[in-house]
C-alpha positions in Angstrom: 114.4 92.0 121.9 113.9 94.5 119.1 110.8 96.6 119.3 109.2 98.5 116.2 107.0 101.1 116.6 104.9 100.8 112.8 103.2 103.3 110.9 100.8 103.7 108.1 100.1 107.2 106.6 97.6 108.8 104.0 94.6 106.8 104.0 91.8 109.1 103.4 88.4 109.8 100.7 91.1 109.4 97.9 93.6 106.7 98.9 92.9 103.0 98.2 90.2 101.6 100.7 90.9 98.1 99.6 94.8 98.2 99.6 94.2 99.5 103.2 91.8 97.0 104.4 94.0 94.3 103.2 97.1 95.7 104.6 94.9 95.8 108.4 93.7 92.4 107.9 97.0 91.1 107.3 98.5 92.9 110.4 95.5 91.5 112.0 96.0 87.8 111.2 99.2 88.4 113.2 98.3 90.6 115.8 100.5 93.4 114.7 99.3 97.0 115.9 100.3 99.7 113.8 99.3 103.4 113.9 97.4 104.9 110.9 97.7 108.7 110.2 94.3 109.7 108.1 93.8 112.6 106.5 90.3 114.1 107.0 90.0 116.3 103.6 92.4 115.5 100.6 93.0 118.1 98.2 92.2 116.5 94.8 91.5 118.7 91.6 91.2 121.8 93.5 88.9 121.0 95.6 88.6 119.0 98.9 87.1 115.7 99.5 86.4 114.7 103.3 87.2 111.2 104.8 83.5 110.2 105.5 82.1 107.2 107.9 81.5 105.5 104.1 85.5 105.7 103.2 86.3 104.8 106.5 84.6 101.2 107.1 87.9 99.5 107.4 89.7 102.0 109.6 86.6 101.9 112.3 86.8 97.8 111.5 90.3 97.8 112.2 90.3 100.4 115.2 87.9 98.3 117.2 89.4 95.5 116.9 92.7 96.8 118.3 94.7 96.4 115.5 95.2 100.4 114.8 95.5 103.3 116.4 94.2 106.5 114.5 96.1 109.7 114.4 95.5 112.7 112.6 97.9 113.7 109.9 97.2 117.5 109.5 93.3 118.9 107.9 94.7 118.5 104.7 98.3 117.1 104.5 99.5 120.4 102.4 101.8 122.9 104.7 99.7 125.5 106.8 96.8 122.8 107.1 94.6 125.7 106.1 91.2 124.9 104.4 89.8 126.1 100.7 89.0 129.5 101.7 92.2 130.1 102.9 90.9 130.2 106.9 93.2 127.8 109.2 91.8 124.3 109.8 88.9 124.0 112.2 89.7 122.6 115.5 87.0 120.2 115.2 88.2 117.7 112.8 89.6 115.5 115.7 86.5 115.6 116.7 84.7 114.5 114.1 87.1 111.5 113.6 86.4 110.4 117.1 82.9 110.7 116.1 83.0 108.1 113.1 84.7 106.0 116.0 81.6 105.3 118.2 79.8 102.3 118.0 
């Protein structure tokens, strides 16, 4: 038996919601789990836009119905994971995924 571990990274405020969703339904329809790494705040024309509950319909969709499992792939995805003053990311931002989570 072969066994695959799968992973899906980058969705975030910027990425392509419905691309995403389609990608999780899909996966669903055949009950294949996958592990999405999301980034919380995407640099985008120097300045940072945050993954809110609104951008993140289909992730919380697809996480409650078991399909994915949601890591965190850095504050930022740049090296350092620092924020836009410069400080190091909060600690929180886990945190405030989970929060999104909830029912």
């Amino acid at each position: 038996m072969i066994r695959l571990a799968l992973r899906f990274d980058d969705p975030s405020a910027t990425s392509d919601h419905a691309l995403e969703a389609a990608i999780f339904n899909t996966l669903m329809r055949y009950g294949i789990p996958i592990t999405v790494a999301a980034i919380p705040n995407r640099r985008q024309d120097g300045h940072y836009a945050a993954l809110a509950g609104s951008d993140a319909k289909h992730l919380v969709q697809a996480q409650r119905a078991g399909i994915i499992e949601i890591a965190l792939h850095g504050y930022s995805h740049s090296a350092g994971s620092r924020t836009c003053s410069g400080r190091p990311a909060p600690r929180n931002t886990t945190r405030r995924i989970s929060a999104m989570l909830r029912p």
